[in-house]
N, C-alpha and C positions, 0 to 999 in steps of 0.2 A: 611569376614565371615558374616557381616550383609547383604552384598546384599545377598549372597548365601542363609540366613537364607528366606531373602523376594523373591527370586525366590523357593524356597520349598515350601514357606507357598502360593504365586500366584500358583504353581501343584496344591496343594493339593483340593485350594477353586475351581480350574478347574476341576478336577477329582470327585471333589463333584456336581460340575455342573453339568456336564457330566454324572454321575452314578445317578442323578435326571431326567435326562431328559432321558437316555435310561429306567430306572422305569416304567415311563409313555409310552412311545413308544413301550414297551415290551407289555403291557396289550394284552393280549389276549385272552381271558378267562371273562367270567359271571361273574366268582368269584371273580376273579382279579381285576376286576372292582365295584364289590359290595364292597370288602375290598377298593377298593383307594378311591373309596365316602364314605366309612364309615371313613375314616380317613380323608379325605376333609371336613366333616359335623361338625367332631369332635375337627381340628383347628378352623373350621369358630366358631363355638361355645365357644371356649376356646378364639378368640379374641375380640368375641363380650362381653364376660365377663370383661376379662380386658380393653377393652375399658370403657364400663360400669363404671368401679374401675376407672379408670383415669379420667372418664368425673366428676364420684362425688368430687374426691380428688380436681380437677380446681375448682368446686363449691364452695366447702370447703374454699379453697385458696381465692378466690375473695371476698368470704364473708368474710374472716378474714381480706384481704384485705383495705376492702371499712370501716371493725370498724376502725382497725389502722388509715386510713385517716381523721374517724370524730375525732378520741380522738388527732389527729394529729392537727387539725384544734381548738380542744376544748380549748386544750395548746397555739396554737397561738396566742389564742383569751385574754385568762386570763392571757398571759405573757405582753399582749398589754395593757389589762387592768392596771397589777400591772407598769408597764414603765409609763404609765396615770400617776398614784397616787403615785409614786414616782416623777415624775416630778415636779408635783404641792405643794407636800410635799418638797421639793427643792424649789422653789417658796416663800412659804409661812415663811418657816427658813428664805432665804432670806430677807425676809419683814421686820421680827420681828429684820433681826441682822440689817439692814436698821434703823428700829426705835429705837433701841439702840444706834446705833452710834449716830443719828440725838439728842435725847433726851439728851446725857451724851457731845454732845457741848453748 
């Protein structure tokens, strides 16, 4: 039943081919041809819009993008820091349990 479902659905997208392309091939007529460029004008302008929409939203995107990566970078930065100063604060306990021990022999 599913190939038969995907042989149906392959007619269909062919006979939709097909009934697009006799469309065009039929023109014969002024008018006919005035309505299929009126209706050519009106996709080309209906994807120049949404392209439009999609080129800002990328925009958008990249720029949100490119913050994430400094505040990305801002955090690595100040995590490296705090690992610094824990470190050396590790260090410096050390020292002091160091002169502890050394002082109480």
């Amino acid at each position: 039943s599913a190939q038969i479902a995907d042989l149906q659905q392959k007619l269909l997208d062919a006979d939709n081919g097909d009934r697009a392309k006799q469309r065009w091939d039929s023109i014969a007529t002024i008018l006919e041809a005035k309505c299929a460029l009126k209706y050519l004008l009106g996709e080309l302008v209906s994807s120049k819009v949404q392209e439009s929409k999609l080129q800002s939203g990328l925009q958008q995107s990249q720029a949100s993008c490119s913050d994430v990566q400094k505040m990305l970078m801002e955090e690595r930065n100040h995590i490296a820091e705090m690992e610094a100063e824990f470190q050396n604060q590790i260090l410096v306990q050390e020292q002091q349990h160091q002169e502890k021990v050394n002082h109480s022999l």
